[in-house]
Backbone bond lengths (Angstrom), bond angles and torsions (degrees), N, CA, C in turn:
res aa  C-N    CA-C-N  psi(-1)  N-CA   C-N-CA  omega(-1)  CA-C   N-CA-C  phi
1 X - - - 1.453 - - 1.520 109.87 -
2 X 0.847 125.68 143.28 1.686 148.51 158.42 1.672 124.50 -67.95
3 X 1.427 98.61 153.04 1.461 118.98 -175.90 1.421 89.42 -70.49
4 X 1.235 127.11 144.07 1.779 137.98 154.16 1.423 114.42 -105.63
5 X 1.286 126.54 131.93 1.488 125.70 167.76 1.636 110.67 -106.85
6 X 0.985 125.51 121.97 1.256 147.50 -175.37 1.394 112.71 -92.51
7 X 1.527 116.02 138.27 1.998 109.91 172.74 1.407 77.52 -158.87
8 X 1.696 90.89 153.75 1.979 105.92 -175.41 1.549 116.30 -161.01
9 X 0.541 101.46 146.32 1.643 98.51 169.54 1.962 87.74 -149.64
10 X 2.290 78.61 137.59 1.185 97.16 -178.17 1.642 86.89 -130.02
11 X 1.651 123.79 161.87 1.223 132.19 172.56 1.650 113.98 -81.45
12 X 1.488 90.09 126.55 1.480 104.45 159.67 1.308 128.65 -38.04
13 X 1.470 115.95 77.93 1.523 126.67 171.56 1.465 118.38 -79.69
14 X 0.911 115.20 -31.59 2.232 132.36 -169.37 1.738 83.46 -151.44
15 X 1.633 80.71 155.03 1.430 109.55 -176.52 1.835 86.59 -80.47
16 X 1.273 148.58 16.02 1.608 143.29 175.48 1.190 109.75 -140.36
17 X 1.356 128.11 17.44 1.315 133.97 179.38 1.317 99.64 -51.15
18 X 1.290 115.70 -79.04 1.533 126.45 -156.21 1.676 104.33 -76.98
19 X 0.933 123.75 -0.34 1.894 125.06 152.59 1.109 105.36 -80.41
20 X 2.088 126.44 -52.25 1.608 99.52 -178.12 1.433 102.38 -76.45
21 X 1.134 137.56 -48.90 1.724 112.14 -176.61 1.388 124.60 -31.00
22 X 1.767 123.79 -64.06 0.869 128.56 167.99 1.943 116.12 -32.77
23 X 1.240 120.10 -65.29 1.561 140.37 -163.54 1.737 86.69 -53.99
24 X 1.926 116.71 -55.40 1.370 117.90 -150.25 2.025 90.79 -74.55
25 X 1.358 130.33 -44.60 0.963 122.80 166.82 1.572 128.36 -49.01
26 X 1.344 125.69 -28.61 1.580 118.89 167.36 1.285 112.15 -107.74
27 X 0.995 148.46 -4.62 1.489 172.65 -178.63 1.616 98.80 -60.65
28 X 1.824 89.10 -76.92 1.424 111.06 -150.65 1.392 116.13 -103.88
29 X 1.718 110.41 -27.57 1.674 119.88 178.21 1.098 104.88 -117.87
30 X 1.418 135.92 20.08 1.502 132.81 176.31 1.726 127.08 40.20
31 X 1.552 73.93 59.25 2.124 88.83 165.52 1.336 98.86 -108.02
32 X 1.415 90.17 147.16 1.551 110.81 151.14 1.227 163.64 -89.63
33 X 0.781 156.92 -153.25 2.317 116.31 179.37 1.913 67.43 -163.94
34 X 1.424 135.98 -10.48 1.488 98.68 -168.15 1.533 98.31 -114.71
35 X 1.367 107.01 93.19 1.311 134.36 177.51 1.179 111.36 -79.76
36 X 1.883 133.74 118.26 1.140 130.55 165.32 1.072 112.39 -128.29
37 X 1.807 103.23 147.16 1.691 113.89 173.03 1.457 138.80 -68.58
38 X 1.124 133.99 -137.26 1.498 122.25 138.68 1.180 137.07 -100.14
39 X 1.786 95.78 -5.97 1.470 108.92 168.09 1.642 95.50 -88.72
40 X 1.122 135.38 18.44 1.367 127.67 -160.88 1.375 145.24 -0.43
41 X 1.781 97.63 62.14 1.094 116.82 175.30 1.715 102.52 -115.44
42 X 1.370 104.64 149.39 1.468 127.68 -173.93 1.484 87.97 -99.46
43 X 1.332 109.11 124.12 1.703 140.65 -165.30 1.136 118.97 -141.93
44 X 1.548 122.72 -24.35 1.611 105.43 -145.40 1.929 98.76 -108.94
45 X 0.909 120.29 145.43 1.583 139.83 173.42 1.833 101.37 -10.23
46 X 1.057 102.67 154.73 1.856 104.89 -174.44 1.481 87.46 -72.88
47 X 1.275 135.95 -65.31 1.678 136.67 -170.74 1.712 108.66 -48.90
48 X 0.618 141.19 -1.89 1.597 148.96 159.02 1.440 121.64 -72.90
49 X 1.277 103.43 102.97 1.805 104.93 168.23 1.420 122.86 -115.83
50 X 1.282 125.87 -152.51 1.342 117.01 -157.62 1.964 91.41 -165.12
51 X 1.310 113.32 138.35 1.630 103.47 -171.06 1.158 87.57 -156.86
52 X 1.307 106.55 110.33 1.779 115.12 173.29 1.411 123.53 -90.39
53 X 0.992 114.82 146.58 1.606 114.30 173.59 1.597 118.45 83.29
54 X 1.540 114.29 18.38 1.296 136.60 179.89 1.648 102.43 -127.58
55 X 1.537 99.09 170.63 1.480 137.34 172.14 1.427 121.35 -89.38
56 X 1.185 120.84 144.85 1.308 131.13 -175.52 2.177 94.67 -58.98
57 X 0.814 110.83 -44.72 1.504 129.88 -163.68 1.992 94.22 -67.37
58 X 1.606 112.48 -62.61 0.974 121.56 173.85 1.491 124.18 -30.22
59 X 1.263 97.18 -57.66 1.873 126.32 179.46 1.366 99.20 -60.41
60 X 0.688 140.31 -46.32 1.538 147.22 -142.27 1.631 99.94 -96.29
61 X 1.419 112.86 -39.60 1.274 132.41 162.30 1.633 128.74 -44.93
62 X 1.760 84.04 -55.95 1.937 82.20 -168.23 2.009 90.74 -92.98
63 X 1.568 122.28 -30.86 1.597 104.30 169.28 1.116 99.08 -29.59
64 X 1.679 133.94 -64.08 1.640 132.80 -142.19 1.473 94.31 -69.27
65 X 0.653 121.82 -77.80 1.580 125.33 165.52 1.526 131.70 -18.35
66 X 0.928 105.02 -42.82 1.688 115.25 174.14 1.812 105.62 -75.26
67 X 1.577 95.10 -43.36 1.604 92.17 -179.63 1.813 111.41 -72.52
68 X 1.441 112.14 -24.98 1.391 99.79 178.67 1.688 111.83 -92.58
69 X 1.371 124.10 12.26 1.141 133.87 179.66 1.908 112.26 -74.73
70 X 1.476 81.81 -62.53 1.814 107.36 174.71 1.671 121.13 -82.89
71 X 1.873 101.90 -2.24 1.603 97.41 -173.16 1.204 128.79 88.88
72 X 1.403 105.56 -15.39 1.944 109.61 166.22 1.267 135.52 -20.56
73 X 1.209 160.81 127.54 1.421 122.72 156.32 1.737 104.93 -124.26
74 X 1.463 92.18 111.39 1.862 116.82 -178.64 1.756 107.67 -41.19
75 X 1.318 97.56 142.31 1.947 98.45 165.30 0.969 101.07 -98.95
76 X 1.557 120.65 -43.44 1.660 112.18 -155.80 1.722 94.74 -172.62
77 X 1.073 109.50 155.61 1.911 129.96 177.46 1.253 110.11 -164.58
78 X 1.518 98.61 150.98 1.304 116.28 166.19 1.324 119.04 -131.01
79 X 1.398 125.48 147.96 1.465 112.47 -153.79 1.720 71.14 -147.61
80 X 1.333 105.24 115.28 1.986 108.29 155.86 1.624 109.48 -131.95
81 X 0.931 96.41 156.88 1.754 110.13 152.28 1.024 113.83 -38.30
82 X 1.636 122.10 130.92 1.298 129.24 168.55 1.427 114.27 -127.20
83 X 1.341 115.78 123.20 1.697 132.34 178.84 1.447 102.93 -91.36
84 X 1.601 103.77 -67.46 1.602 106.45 -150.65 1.541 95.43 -168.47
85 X 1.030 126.25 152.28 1.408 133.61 -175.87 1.592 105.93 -146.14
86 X 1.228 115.02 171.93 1.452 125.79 152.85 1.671 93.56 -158.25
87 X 1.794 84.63 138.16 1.506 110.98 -159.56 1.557 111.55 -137.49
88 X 0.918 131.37 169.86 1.788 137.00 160.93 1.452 104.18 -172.07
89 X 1.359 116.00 175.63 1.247 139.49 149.22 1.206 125.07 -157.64
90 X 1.316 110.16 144.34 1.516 105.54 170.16 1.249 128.23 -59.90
91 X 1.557 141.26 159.59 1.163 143.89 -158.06 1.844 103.50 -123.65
92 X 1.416 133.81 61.57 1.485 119.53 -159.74 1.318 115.93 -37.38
93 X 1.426 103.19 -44.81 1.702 95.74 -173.18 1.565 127.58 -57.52
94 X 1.606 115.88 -4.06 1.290 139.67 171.48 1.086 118.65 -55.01
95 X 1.414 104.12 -57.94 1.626 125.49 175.20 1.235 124.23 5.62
96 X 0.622 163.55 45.25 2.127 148.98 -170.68 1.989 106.03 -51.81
97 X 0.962 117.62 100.89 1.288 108.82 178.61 1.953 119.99 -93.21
């Protein structure tokens, strides 16, 4: 089985929605939020996890689940295969102007 990378957006129901989703997804179905590239930098959106040793089908499974656990209700996800990436982002507050 394969690494899965996960991204989601669910609607703002409670001002902690998207902390318990996140918490009930690594908590309870064993994702991971510390996603690295090959430049191994951690880049990708806070709603993005990473679930190894599962199926695209699997993932897709316990997200649904996690969101009807805590009450979520999902807009949209994407769940692919993950090999290897190279990633960054800028940091604004870095800035020096």
């Amino acid at each position: 089985m394969a690494k899965v990378l996960l991204t989601y957006d669910i609607k703002e129901t409670s001002a902690t929605i998207h902390q318990e989703l996140k918490n009930k997804l690594i908590d309870d179905y064993g994702f991971f939020s510390d996603i690295k590239g090959r430049n191994k930098e951690m880049a990708l959106p806070d709603k993005t996890l990473i679930k190894r040793e599962t199926s695209i089908e699997q993932t897709i499974s316990f997200f649904k689940a996690a969101c009807e656990d805590v009450g979520a209700k999902w807009t949209r996800f994407i769940a692919v295969d993950y090999l290897e990436a190279t990633f960054n982002s800028q940091d604004i507050t870095r800035i020096e102007s």
